[in-house]
C-alpha positions in Angstrom: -43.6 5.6 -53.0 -42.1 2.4 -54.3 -40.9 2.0 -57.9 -38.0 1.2 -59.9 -36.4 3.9 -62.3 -34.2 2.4 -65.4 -33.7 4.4 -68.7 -30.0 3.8 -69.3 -30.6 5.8 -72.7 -28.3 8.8 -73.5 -30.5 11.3 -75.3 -28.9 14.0 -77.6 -32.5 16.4 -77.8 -32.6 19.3 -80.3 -32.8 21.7 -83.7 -29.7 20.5 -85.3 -28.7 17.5 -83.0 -28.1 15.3 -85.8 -24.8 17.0 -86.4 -23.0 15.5 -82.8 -23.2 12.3 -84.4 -20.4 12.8 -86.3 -17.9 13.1 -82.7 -20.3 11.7 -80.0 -18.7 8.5 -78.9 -20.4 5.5 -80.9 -20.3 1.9 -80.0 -18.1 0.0 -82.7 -16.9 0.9 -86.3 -19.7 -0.8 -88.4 -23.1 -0.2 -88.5 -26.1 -1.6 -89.9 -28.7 1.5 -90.6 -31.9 -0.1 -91.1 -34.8 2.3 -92.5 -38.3 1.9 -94.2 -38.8 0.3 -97.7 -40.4 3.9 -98.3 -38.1 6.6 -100.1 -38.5 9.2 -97.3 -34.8 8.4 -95.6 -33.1 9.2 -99.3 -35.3 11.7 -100.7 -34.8 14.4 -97.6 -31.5 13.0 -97.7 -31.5 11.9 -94.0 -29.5 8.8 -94.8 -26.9 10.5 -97.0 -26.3 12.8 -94.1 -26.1 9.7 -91.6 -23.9 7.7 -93.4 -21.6 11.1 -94.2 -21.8 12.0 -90.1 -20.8 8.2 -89.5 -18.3 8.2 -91.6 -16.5 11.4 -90.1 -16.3 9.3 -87.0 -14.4 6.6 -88.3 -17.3 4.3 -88.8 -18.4 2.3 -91.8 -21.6 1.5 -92.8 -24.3 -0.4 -95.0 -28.1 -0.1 -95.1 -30.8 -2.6 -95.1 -34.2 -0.8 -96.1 -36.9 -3.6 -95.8 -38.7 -2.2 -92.9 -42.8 -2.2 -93.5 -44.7 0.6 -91.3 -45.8 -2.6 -89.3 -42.4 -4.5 -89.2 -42.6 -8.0 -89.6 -40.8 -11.1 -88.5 -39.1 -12.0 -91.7 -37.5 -8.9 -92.0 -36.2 -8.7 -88.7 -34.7 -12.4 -89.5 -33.1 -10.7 -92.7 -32.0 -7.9 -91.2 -30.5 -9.6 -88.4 -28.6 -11.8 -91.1 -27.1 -9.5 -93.0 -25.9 -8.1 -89.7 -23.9 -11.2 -88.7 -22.7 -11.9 -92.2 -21.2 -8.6 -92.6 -19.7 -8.4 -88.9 -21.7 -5.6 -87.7 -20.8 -4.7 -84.6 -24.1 -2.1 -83.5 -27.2 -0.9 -85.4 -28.4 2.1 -86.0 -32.5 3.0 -86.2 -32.9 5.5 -88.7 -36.7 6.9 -89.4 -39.9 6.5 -87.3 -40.9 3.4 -85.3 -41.3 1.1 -87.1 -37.3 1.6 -88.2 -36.3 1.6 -85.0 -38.1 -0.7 -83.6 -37.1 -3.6 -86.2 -33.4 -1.8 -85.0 -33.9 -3.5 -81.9 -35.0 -6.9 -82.8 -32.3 -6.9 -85.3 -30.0 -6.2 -82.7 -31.2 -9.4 -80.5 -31.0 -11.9 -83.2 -27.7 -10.6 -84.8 -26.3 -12.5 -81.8 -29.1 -15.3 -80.4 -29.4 -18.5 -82.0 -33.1 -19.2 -83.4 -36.0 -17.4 -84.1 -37.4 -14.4 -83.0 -40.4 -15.4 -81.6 -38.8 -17.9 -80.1 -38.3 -15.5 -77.5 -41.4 -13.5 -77.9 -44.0 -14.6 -74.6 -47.2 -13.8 -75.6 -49.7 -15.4 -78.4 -47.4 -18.6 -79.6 -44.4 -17.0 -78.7 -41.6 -19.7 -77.1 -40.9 -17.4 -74.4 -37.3 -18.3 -74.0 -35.2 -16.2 -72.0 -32.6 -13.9 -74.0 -29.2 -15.7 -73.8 -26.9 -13.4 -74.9 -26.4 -9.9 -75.3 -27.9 -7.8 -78.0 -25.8 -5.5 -80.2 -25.5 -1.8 -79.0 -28.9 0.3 -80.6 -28.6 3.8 -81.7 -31.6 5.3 -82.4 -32.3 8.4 -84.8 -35.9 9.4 -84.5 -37.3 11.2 -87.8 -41.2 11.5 -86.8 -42.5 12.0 -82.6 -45.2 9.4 -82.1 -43.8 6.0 -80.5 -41.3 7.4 -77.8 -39.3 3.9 -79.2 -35.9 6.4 -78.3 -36.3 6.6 -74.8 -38.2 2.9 -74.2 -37.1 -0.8 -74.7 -40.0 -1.9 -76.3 -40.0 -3.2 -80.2 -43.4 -4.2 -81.6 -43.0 -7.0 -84.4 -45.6 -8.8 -86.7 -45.6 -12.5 -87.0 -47.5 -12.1 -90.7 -48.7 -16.0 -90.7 -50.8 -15.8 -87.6 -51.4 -12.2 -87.6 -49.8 -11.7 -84.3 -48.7 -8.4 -83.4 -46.9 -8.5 -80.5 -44.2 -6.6 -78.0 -41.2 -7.5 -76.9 -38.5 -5.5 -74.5 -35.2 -6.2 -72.9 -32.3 -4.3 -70.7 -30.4 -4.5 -74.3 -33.1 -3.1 -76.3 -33.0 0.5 -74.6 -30.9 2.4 -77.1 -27.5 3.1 -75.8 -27.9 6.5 -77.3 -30.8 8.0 -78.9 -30.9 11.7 -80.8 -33.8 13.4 -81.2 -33.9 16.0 -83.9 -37.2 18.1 -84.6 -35.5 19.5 -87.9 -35.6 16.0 -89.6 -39.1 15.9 -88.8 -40.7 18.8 -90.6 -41.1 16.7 -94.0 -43.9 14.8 -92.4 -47.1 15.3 -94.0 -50.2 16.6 -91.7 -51.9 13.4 -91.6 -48.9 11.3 -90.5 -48.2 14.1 -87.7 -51.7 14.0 -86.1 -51.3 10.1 -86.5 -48.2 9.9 -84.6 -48.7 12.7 -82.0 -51.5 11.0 -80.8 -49.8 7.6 -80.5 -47.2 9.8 -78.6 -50.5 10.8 -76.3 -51.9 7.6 -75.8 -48.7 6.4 -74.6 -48.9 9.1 -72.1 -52.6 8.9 -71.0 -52.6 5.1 -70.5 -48.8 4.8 -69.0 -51.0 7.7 -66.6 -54.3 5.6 -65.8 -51.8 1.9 -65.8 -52.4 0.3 -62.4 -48.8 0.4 -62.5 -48.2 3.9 -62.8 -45.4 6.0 -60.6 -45.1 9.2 -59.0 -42.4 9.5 -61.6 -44.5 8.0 -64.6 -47.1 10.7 -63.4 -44.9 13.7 -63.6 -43.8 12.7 -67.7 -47.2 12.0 -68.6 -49.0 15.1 -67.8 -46.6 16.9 -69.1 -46.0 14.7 -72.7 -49.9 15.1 -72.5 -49.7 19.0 -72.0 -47.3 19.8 -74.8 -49.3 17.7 -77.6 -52.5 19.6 -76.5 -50.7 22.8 -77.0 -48.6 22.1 -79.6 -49.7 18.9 -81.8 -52.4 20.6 -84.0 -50.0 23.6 -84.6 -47.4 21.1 -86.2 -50.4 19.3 -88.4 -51.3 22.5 -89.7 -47.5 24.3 -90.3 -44.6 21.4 -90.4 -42.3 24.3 -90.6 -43.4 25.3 -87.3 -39.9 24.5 -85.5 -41.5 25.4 -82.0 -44.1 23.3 -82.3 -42.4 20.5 -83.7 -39.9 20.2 -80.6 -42.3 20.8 -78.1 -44.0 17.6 -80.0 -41.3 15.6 -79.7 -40.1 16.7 -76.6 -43.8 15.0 -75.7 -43.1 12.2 -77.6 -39.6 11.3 -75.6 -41.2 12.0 -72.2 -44.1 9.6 -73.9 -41.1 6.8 -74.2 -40.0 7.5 -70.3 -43.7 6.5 -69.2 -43.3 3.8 -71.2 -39.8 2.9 -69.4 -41.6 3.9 -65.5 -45.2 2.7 -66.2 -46.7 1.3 -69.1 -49.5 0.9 -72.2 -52.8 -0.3 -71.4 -55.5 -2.7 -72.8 -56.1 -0.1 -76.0 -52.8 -0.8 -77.2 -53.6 -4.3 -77.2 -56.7 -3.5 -79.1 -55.0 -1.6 -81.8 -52.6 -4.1 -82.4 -55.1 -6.5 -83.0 -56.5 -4.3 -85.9 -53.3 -3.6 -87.5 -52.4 -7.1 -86.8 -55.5 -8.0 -89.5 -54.8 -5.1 -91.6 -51.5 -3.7 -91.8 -52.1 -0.9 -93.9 -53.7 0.6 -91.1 -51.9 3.4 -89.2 -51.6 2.6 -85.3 -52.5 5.9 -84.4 -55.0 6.4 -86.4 -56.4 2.8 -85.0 -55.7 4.6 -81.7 -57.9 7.7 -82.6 -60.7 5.3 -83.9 -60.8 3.6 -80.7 -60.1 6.5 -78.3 -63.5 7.8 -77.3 -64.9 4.4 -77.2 -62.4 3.3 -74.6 -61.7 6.2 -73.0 -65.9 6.6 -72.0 -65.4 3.1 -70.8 -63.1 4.0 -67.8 -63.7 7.6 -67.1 -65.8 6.4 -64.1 -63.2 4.1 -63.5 -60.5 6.0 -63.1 -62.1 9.5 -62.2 -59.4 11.5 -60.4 -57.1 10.4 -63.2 -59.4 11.5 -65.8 -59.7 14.9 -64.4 -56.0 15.2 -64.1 -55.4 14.5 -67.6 -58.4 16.9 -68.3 -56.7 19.9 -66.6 -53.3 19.0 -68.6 -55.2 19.4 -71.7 -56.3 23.0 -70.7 -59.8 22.3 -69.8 -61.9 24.6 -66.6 -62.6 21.6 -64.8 -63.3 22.8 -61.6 -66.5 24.9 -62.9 -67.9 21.9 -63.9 -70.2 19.7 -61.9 -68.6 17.0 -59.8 -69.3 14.0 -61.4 -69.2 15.9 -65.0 -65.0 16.4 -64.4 -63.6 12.9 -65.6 -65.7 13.3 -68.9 -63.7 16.8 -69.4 -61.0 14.7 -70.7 -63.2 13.0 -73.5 -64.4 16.6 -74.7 -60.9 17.6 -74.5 -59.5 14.8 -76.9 -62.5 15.2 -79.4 -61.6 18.8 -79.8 -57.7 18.1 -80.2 -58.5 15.2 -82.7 -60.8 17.7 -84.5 -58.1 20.7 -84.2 -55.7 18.2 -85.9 -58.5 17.0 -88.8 -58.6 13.2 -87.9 -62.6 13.3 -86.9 -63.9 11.7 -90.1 -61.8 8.6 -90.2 -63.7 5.0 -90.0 -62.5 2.0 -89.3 -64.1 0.8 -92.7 -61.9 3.0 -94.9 -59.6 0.6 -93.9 -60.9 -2.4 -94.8 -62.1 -3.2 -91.7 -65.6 -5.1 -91.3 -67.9 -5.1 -88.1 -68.3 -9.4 -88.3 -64.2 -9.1 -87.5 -64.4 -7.5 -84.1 -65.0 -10.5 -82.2 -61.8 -12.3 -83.3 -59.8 -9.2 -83.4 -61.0 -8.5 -79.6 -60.0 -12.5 -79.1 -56.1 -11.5 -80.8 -55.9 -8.8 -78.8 -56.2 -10.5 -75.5 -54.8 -14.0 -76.9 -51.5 -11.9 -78.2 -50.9 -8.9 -76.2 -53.0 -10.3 -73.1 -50.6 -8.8 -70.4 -51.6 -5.0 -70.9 -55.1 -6.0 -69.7 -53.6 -7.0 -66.7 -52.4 -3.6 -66.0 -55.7 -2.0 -66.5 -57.6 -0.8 -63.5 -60.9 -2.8 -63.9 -60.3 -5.8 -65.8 -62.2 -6.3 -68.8 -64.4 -9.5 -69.9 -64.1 -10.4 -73.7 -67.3 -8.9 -74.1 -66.3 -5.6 -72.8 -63.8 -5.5 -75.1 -66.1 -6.7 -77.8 -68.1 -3.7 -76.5 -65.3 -1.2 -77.0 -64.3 -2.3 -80.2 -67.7 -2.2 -81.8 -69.3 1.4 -79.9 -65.7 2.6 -81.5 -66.4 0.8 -85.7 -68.1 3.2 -88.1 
């Protein structure tokens, strides 16, 4: 019973939250909204009704919409200039992760002198401390998969070295963070199942972290409950309110592991791969890799495993002893069937198998810190190992 607790976030959770933004108390009178270079934001009109609720509030606004689904250092360099030329005073995320997450970078070098990855410290980061305090975040979540609302972390791509790496700060915890499931049902099915199970993986490795908390514990098994009951609903109805807010209700209790425990060595991994090929979805990296890892530490981390088994609704008990930790496996490969991600391959991606040694070598070169917070530490050619048993 020794841990820290620090989530400083004010979460507005609901059907219809959006709305409160136009009285809630905000942190300054311009904002820079940064979103995706995708249409989504203006064609469901989400931005309209932003900049509208903003305004209502007394505060001005101006967009910047250069945000890749794997956000990359120049932009954040942009954004963040735009943001001191025009006096910005917070910044709002507006979208999925990858919007909110460049939010938070933005934020940080809106006010720091440099680069950003001056003050990244892994891979060929300059690992300078943070001098100066960010800008105020507000985050508005549009899809449930990273928990970015309720977390610090921001996960950036440097594109000339192909290093994906993350970075997180007091100052990049939103100061306030609403979580609407009604701007969420426009998702498309494939984009849900990706995201929900990046929302589960946060959960299941913030659970088996060596760094884990009583408190950690208590949001992950139940983020990793409500996505097995509810996550293959939303795929298959996006109109399916319920099922939609009991997903992102998972995916916020997702972001408080993050906050109280932490990700594990298959983030890393993943990262890697959409480090090399950005057009690759991190959670669908994340399902491709799942089984593969997760068989590696079942024995591992048994107890664990057969907690997370019972959250996810399988009879573990009238199993065989040592049979329970692999209940979790056959639990995941029915929810990632139940959600129709079974057939993808690492190959449709571009991916090749003579790659895997130097992604493995990225993934511990960039993101090398996660590995220390698994509970058996991995060689390079376990990882290797993992990577490979998960390519087809």
């Amino acid at each position: 019973m020794d841990f820290q607790y620090f989530i400083p976030t004010k979460i507005l959770f609901g059907p219809g939250k959006l709305n409160e933004l136009s009285k809630v108390k905000l942190p300054g009178t311009k904002a820079l909204i940064v979103i995706s270079g995708g249409n989504s934001m203006r064609k469901y009109g989400y931005l309209d009704k932003v900049q509208c609720l903003l305004k209502e509030n007394g505060v001005q606004s101006l967009v910047f919409d250069k945000i890749l689904p794997n956000p990359v250092l120049s932009s954040v360099m942009e954004g963040a200039s735009i943001a001191k030329r025009e006096c910005c005073d917070f910044v709002v995320g507006l979208g999925g992760g990858s919007s909110i997450d460049a939010a938070k970078s933005i934020a940080v070098m809106a006010i720091n002198p440099g680069n950003y990855w001056d003050y990244i410290s892994g891979g060929s980061g300059g690992n300078k401390p943070v001098s100066k305090k960010a800008l105020p975040i507000v985050a508005i979540t549009t899809t449930a998969g990273t928990g970015t609302e309720a977390d610090p972390w921001t996960v950036i791509t440097k594109e000339d070295t192909n290093e994906k790496i993350g970075f997180g700060i007091e100052d990049t915890f939103p100061i306030l963070s609403i979580v609407d499931p009604e701007l969420m049902t426009s998702i498309p099915p494939h984009l849900t199942a990706y995201q929900g199970f990046d929302a589960l993986f946060h959960a299941t490795e913030g659970y088996i972290a060596n760094i884990s908390t009583p408190l950690s514990d208590i949001f992950a098994l139940k983020s990793i409950e409500l996505i097995s009951q509810n996550l293959s609903k939303a795929v298959k109805n996006g109109e399916n309110i319920t099922a939609r807010t009991n997903v992102a209700l998972a995916n916020t209790l997702s972001g408080m592991v993050e906050s109280t425990s932490s990700c594990t060595s298959e983030h890393s991994m993943e990262h890697a791969l959409s480090a090399y090929h950005p057009e690759l979805p991190h959670g669908a990296g994340l399902i491709m890799l799942c089984e593969s890892y997760y068989s590696f530490f079942e024995d591992k981390v048994a107890e664990k495993f057969i907690d997370m088994a019972k959250a996810m609704g399988e009879d573990v008990d009238s199993l065989p002893e040592h049979k329970r930790p692999h209940s979790f496996i056959t639990a995941l490969k029915k929810l990632i069937k139940n959600c129709n991600v079974e057939a993808l391959k690492m190959s449709d991606f571009g991916i090749k198998e003579d790659e895997i040694p130097k992604i493995a070598e990225n993934a511990r070169n960039t993101m090398g810190g996660l590995f220390t917070l698994d509970r058996y530490t991995l060689s390079l050619d376990e990882t290797i190992e993992i990577i490979k048993n998960a390519y087809k």
